[in-house]
C-alpha positions in Angstrom: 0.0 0.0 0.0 0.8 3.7 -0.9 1.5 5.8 1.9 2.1 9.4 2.1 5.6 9.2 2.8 6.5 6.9 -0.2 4.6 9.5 -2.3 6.2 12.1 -1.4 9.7 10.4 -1.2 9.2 9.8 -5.5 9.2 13.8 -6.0 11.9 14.8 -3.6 14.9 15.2 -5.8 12.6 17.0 -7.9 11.4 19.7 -5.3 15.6 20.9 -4.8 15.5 24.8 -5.3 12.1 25.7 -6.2 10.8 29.2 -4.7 9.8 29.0 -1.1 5.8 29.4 -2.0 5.9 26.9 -5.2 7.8 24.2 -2.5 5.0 25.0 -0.2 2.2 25.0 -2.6 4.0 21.7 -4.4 3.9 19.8 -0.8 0.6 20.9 -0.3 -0.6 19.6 -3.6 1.2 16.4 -3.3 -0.9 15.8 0.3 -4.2 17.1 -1.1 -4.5 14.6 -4.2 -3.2 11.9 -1.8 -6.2 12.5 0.6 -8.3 12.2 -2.5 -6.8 8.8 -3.9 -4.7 10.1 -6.3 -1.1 10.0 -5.6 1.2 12.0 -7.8 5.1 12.4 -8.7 6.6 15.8 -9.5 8.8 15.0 -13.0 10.4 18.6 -12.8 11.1 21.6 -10.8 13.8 23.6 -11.1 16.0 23.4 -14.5 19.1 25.1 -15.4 19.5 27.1 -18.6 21.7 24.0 -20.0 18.6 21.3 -19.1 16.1 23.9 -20.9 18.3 24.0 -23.8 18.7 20.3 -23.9 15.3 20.0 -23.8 14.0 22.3 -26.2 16.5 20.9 -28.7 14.2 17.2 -28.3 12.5 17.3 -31.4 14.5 20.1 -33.3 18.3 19.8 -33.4 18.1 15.9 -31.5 15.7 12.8 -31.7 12.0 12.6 -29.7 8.9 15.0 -30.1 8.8 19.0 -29.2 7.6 19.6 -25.5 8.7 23.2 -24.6 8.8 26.5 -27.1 11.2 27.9 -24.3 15.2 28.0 -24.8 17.2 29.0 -21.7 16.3 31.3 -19.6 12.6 31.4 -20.6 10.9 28.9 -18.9 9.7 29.5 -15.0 11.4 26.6 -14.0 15.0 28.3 -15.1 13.6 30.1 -11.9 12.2 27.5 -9.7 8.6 28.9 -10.2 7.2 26.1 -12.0 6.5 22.3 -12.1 5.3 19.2 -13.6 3.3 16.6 -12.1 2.3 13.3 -13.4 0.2 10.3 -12.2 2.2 7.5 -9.4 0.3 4.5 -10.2 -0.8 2.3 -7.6 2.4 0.3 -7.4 4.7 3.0 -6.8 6.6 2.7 -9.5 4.8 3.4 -12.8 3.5 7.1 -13.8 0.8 7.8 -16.3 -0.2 11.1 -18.2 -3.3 9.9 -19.2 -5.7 12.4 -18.3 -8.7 10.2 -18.6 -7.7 8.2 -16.1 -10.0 7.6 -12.6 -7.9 5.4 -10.1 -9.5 6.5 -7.5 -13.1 5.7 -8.8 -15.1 9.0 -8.3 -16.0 9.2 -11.7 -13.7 12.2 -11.9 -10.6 12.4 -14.1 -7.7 12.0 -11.5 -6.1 14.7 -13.4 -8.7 17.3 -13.2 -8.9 16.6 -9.5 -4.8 17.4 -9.4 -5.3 20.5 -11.7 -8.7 21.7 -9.2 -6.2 21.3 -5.9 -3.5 23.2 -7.9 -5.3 26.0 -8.4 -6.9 26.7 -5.3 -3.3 26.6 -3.7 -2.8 29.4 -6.6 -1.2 27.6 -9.4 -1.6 28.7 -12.8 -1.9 25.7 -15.1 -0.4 25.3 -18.0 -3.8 23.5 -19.9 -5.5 27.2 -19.8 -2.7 28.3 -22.3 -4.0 29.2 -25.4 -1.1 28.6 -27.8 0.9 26.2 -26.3 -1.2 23.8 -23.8 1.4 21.9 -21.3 -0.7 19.6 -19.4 1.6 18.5 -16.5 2.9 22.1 -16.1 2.4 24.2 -13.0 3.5 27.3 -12.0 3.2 30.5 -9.5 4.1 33.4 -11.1 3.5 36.0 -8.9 2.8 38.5 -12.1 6.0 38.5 -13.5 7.1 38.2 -16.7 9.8 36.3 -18.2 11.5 39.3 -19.5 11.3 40.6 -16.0 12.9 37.4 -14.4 15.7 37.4 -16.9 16.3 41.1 -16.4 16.8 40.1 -12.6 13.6 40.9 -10.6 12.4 38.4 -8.6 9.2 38.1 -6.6 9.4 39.9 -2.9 9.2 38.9 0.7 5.8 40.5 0.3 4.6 38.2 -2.6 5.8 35.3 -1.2 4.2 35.9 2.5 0.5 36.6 0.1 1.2 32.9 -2.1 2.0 31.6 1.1 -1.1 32.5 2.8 -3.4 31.4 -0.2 -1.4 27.7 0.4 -2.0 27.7 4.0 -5.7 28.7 3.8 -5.8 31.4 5.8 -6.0 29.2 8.7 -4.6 29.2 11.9 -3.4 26.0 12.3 0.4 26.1 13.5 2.1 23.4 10.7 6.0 23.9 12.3 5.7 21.3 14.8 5.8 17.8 12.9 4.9 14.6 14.7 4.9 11.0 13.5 1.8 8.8 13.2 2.9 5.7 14.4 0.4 2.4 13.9 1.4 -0.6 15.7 4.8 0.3 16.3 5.2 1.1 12.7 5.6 4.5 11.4 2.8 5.8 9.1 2.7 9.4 8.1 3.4 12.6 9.1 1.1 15.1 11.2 0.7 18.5 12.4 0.1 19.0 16.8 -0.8 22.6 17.3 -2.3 23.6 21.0 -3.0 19.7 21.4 -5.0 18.6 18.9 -3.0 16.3 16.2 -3.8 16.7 12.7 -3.0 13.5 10.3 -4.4 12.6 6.5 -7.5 11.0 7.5 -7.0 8.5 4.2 -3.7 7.2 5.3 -4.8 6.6 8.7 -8.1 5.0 7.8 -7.0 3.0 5.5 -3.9 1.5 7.5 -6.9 0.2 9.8 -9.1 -0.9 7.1 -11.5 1.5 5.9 -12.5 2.1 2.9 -12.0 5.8 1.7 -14.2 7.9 -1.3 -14.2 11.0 -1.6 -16.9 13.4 -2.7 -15.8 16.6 -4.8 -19.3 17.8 -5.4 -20.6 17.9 -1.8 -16.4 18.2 -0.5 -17.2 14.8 1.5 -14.9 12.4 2.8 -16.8 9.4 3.2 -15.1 6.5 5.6 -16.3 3.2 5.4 -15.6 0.1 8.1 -16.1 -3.3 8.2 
């Protein structure tokens, strides 16, 4: 069985540099479509000028099919503002892009469900573009432009502290002191404990003691199911 740990164990390389907010936000997103059955793997975050340019070369000057218009130095992962998520299938080892898919049986495409968390954490997603869609790509922005990242401006304290409060919900739920959920003398996720109440991913724990878990995206219901 998946658990939250694993998942998030497959996309830590790829977190390395990102922007404090788009770490934040990535975590978040990662946690969110894990409570809702669908576990995902970030593929990229940050890339240097010298990856871009290797990779907008696929399908021009080398072999494979073209998946960025951006050279070096335009993309907003040159900046670690963006990244791309795919699907970790249920054996924690194979990832899928197929946007149809509905592992977790809601009769929701997974992917949308990803996209849907992404943006209420304040990602922009690349599938609204109009002339170049990139379907795995995420990104937070905070208004600038490419041309203004590559003349040097970067986003402030300020702008950070606001994405930052759009990820955390507004809520005032202390998340710096981390405890370990431990089941049977066996460690099983991660929680929050903030003025003595413990927060843990209700799926991970309900699960681990054999419930059944569904989730409801048009009434927001998690639905737990015993016996």
């Amino acid at each position: 069985m998946l658990t939250l740990d694993v998942v998030k164990s497959k996309s830590a390389t790829a977190l390395t540099g990102l922007n404090p907010a788009v770490l934040a936000g990535t975590n978040a997103l990662i946690e969110r479509s894990f409570a809702k059955g669908v576990p995902i793997i970030i593929t990229q975050g940050l890339r240097t000028l010298a990856q871009q340019n290797a990779l907008y070369a696929q399908g021009r000057s080398k072999p494979g099919n073209i998946v960025t218009n951006a050279r070096g130095g335009f993309s907003y992962h040159n900046y670690g503002l963006a990244i791309d998520f795919a699907l970790l299938l249920p054996d924690g080892k194979g990832i899928s892009w197929d946007m149809k898919r509905d592992g977790n049986g809601n009769k929701i495409a997974d992917w949308q469900e990803v996209v849907q968390e992404a943006k209420q954490l304040g990602f922009e997603w690349g599938g609204d573009w109009t002339s170049f869609k990139d379907y795995s790509h995420l990104q937070i922005a905070y208004g600038l432009s490419i041309d203004q990242l590559r003349a040097g401006l970067r986003p402030s304290a300020e702008q950070i502290k606001a994405a930052l409060k759009v990820i955390n919900g507004g809520d005032n739920v202390n998340k710096d002191v981390k405890v370990s959920i431990v089941l049977n003398g066996n460690k099983l996720t991660d929680g929050v404990l903030d003025t003595g109440v413990t927060y843990v991913p209700v799926r991970a724990l309900a699960e681990a003691l054999g419930a059944k878990v569904t989730y409801d995206a048009a009434s927001k219901t998690v639905n737990i199911v015993t016996g």
